[in-house]
C-alpha positions in Angstrom: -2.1 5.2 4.5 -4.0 8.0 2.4 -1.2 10.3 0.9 -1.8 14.4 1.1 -0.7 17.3 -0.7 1.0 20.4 1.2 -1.3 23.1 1.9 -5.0 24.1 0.9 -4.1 22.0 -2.4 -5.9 19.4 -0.2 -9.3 17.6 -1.2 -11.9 17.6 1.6 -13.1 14.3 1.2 -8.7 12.9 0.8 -8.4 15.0 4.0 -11.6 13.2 5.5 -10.4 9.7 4.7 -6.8 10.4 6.2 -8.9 11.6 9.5 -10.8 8.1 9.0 -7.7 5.6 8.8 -5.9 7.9 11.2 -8.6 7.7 13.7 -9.1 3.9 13.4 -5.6 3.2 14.3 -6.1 4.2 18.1 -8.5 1.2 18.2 -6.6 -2.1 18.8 -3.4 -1.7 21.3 -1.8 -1.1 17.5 0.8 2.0 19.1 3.5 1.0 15.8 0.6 1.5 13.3 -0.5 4.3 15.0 2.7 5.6 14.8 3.2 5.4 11.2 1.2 8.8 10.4 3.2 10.8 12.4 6.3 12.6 11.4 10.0 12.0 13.3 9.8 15.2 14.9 6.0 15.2 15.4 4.6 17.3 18.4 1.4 15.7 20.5 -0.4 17.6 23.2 -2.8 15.9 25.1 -4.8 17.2 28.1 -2.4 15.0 30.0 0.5 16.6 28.3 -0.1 20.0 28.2 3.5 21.1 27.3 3.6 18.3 24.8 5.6 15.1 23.7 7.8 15.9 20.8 9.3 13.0 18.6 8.4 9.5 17.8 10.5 8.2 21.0 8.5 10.4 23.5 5.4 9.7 21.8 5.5 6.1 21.5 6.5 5.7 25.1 2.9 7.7 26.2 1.2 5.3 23.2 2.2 2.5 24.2 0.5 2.8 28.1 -2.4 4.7 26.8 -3.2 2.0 24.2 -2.7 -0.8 26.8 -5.5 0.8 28.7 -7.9 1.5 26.2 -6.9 -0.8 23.9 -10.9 -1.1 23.2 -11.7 2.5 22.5 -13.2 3.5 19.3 -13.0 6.6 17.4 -14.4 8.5 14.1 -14.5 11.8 12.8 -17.6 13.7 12.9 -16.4 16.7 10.7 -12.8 17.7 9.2 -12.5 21.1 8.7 -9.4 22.1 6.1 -7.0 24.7 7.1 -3.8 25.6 5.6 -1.2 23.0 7.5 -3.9 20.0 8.3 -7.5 20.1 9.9 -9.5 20.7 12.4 -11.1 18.0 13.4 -14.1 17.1 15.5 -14.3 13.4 16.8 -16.4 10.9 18.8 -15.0 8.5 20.6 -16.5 5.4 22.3 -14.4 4.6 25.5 -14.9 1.7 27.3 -13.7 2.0 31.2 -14.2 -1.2 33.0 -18.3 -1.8 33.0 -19.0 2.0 31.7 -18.9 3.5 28.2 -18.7 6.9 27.5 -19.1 8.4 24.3 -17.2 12.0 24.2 -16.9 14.5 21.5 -13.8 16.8 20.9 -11.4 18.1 18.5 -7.9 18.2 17.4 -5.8 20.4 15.4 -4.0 18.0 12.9 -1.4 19.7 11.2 0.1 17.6 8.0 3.6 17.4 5.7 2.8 15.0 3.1 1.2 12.1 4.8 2.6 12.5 7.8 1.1 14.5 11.2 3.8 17.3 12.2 1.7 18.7 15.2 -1.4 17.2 17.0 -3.2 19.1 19.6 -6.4 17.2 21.3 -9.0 19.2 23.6 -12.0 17.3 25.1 -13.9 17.6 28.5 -11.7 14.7 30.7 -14.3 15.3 33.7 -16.9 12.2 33.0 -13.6 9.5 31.9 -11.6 10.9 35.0 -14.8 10.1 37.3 -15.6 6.4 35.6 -11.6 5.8 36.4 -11.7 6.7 39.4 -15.1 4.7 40.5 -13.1 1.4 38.6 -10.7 2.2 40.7 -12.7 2.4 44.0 -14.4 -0.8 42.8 -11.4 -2.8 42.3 -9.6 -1.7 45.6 -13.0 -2.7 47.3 -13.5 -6.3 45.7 -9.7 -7.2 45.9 -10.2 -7.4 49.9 
């Protein structure tokens, strides 16, 4: 895991490659390495968490069942912008929902102590993953009778 200096000490293209491995770790149903660049006390906000998950043990539990789900999904930055505490960071991800792929773009705030994530906030458009979930859904009810 790519080691960072505090502040706006950081290199752009360290900060990139941190986004890179950190990124690649939510491919594989890997919720332990993905983990590992977050800090103890890390907060996560999701669109499915708006108020947040706060600490490793809260975390992993969400992880864990997201990961199971789309264990398959792929993502990469696009562009890391440096700020003071971490990055902004604008993504694509490839997500794979039973027989459709989506490809979505969106961004995080990644805030960073050391090599560790102390706060990660994640904003994307759910509308087109929420509607290929629901017609899996609809699918499997139907060809389960």
């Amino acid at each position: 895991m790519q080691s960072l200096p505090k502040g706006l000490a950081v290199n752009k293209d360290e900060l990139f490659e941190f986004c890179t491995e950190w990124l690649a770790a939510w491919t594989g149903n890997r919720p332990d390495t993905l983990l590992q660049y977050y800090a103890e006390d890390a907060l996560y906000v999701d669109p499915q968490h708006r108020d947040g998950l706060r600490g490793k043990e809260e975390i992993r539990n969400y992880f864990e069942k997201l990961l199971d789900v789309y264990h398959d999904w792929e993502w990469r930055p696009i562009e890391v912008f440096p700020i003071e505490s971490g990055a902004i960071v604008k993504w694509e991800a490839t997500i794979h929902v039973g027989e459709i792929t989506l490809t979505e773009v969106g961004l995080d705030i990644v805030e960073i102590q050391g090599k560790r994530i102390t706060r990660n906030e994640v904003y994307f458009d759910r509308t087109r993953l929420i509607d290929a979930v629901d017609k899996l859904r609809k699918t499997r009810r139907v060809t389960q009778w």
